[in-house]
N, C-alpha and C positions, 0 to 999 in steps of 0.2 A: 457431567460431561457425557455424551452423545460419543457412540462410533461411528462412522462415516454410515454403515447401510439402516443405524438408528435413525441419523440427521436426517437421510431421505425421504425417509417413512414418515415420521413427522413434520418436515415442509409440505411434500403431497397431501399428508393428513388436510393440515391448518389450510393448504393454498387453496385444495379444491374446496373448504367450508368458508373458504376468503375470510380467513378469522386471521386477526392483526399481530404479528410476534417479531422478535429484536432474533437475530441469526448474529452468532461468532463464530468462524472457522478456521484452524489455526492452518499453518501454511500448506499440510499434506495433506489437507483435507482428511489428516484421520480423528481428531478432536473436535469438538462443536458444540457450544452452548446453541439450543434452541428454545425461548421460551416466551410466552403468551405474557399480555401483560401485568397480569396479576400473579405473573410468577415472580417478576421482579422485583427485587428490594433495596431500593436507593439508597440503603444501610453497604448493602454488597457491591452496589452496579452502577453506575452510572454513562449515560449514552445521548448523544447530542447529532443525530441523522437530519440534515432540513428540518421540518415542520415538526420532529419528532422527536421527542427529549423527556426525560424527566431529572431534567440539572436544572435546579432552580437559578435564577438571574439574581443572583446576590457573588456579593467581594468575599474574596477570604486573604488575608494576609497583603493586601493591596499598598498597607505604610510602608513595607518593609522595602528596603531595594534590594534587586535582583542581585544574587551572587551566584553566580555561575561558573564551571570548568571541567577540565574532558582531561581523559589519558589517553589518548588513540593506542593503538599500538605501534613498534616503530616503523618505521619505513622500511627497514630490511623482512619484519616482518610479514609485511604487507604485501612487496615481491616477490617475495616464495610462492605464494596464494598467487598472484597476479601471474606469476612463470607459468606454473601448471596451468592456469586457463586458455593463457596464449598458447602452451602448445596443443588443447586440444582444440582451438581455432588455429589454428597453421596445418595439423591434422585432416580439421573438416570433418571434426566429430559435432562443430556446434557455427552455431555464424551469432551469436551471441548471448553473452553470460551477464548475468548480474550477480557481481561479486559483493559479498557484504561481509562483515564486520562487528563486535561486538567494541564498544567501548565505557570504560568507568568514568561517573561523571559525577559531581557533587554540586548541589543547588542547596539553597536556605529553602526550599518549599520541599513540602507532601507528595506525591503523587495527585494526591485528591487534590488539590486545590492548586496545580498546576493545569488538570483538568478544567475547573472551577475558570480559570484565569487565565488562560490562552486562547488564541481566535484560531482556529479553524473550520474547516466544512463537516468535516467528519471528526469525533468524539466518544471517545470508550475512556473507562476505570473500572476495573476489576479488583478490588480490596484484595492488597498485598500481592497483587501482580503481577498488571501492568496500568501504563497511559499512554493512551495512544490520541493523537492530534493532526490526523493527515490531510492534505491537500488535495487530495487524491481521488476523483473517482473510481469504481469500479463497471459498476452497469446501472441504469435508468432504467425501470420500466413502467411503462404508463399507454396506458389507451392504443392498447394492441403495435406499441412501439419497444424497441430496445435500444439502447445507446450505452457507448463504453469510451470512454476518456482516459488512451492512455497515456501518462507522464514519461519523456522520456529526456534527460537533456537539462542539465543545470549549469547555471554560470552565475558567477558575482555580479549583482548589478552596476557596481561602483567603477566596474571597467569600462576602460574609453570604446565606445561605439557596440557595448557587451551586446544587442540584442540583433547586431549583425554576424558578431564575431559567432557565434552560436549558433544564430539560421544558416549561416555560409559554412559551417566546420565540416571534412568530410566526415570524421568519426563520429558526430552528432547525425547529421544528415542520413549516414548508415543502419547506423542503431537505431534510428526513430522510422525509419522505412522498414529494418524486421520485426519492428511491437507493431505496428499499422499491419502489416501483412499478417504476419501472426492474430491477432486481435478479428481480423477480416474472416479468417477460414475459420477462427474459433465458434463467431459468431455464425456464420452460416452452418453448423449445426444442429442451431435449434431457431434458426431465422430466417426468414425470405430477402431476397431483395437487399442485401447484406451490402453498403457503400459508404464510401468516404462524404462525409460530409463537411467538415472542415480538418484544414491539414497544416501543422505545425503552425499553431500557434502561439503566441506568449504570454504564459500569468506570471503577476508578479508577488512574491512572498516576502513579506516583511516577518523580521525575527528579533530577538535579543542581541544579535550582533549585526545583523547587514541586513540589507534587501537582497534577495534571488530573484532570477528569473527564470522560469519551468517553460518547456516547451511541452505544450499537449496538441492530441488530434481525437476528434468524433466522429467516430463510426457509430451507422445508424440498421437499423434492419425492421423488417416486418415479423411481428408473430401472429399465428394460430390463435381463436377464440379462445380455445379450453388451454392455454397453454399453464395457468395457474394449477390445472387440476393436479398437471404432474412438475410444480415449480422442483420440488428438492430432484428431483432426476435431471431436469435439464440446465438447473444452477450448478450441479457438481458437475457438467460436461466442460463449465468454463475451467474449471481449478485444474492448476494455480495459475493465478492471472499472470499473464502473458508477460506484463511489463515489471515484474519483478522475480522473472526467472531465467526466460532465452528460448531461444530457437536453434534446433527442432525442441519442443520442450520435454520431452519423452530423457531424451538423453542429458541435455541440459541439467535438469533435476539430479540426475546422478553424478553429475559434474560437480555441479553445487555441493551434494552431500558429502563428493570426497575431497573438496576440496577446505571448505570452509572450515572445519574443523570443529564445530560451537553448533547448540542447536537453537533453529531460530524459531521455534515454539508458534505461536503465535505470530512474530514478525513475519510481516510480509501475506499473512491471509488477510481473509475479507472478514467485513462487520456491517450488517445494516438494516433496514423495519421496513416489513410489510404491511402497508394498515388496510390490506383487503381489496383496495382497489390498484393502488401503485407501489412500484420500493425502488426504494435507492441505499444503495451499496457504495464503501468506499475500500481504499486496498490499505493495510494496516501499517503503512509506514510514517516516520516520526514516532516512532516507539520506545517508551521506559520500560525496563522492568525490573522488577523486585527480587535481588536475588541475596537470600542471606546478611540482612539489611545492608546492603550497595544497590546504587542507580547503576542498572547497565542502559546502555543508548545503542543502539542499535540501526545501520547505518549501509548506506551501499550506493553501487552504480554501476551501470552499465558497460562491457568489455567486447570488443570488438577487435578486429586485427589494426586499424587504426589506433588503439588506443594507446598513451603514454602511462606507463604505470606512476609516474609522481603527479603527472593532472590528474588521475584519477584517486590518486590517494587524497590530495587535498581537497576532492569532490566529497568523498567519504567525510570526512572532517569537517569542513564546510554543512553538512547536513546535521551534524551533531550541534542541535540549538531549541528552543522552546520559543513558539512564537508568542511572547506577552513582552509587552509593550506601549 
């Protein structure tokens, strides 16, 4: 593991020699696996970025049927946590929070080979520590372009008219206007020309229990030639990504820590491969990890003064799933 002013020094290293490396960073951006490809050992690692993988395309445990199940925490639980952040949005210490969650979950599979066997965009295993399966962009970059895709906004698809009920909510509507504005000034940091290019749109996630429907938007920006020379400086100006902490994020963050109570390690950072010309990055949610042999699942969403603390708790819940299928 890498300290934060390590991580930089070697992305700047690798980005200005445009030499090809996989980046983990856990959510405080003070931990960071950095490493080049042949540091990797498919024995330890495994990582499934786009075009960019060393997960072989083979079945592991495929006869077996899925068993699955979660212990949220209670509900009273859950509004202790949910109290304190509404009042420091009634305050006007935050205009939104992402509240998360830690929950114990029991599956008839591995970590690895949940990895091996669920469909997402982005893909990590770390032996003995987590698996992470996100849907989730972080930021694009390619050919003097940046793009960031953030998720804001879930609902059951099975509900009558769901994919209105969600673009029309105002608490939806709210929250996904401070990740987009947040996300906008984040990026005009290290970007020119910083603009919305598509806005609240809908993906749909199929899982072991239901289909979802995610609402995301891209923002898009211009960069600098040499902008790789000094990539690890101007990738840590992003952290932590916008859409899994709040606004303002400075204070937010400290919201979070006193709130949540658990630490979310890894949850919630970024993970993703530079192969010298372009990278793509995704944000580390849908995360397992290994604790003391127990599945913890780890879990969250979006709080705003709009919010109802039991829709948002069955939002929390609702996310606790492994997409294989």
């Amino acid at each position: 593991m890498l300290q934060k002013s390590e991580a930089i020094t070697k992305m700047n290293t690798l980005g200005k020699a445009r030499r090809p490396f996989l980046f983990v960073i856990d959510f405080l951006g003070k931990e960071s696996l950095i490493l080049v490809e042949d540091e990797i050992d498919s024995d330890e690692l495994l990582y499934s970025i786009g075009s960019n993988s060393n997960t072989l395309n083979i079945k592991i445990e495929a006869d077996k049927e899925l068993l699955f199940s979660k212990k949220p925490i209670n509900y009273k639980q859950y509004q202790k946590a949910f109290s304190k952040v509404k009042d420091n949005l009634d305050y006007g210490n935050t205009y939104l929070v992402n509240l998360t969650q830690p929950t114990p979950i029991s599956i008839n599979r591995t970590t690895q080979s949940i990895h091996y066997q669920s469909k997402a965009k982005y893909k990590l295993w770390l032996k003995n520590k987590f698996a992470v399966f996100s849907p989730e962009t972080f930021v694009q970059i390619e050919k003097g372009k940046i793009a960031s895709y953030p998720m804001k906004g879930t609902i059951d698809a099975r509900l009558i008219d769901a994919e209105n009920q969600i673009l029309n909510d105002p608490k939806e509507i709210a929250e996904h206007n401070t990740i987009v504005d947040l996300i906008r000034n984040d990026l005009s940091m290290i970007a020119k020309n910083v603009q919305v290019e598509s806005f609240r749109y809908i993906d749909r996630l199929k899982t072991n229990q239901k289909e979802l429907l995610q609402v995301s938007s891209k923002i898009i920006g211009d960069l600098d030639d040499d902008f790789f020379d000094e990539l690890g400086t101007h990738f840590f100006k992003l952290l932590p990504a916008g859409s899994i902490c709040g606004a303002p994020k400075k204070k937010t963050v400290e919201i979070i820590l006193e709130t949540e109570n658990y630490d979310r390690g890894f949850y919630t950072g970024v993970f993703g491969f530079f192969d010298g010309k372009k990278l793509d990055s995704g944000v580390m949610i849908r995360f397992i990890e290994e604790q003391n042999g127990e599945l913890i699942f780890k879990s969250g969403g979006g709080i705003t003064i709009f919010s109802d603390a039991e829709k948002e708790y069955n939002e929390l819940i609702d996310k606790v799933y492994v997409p294989i299928y």
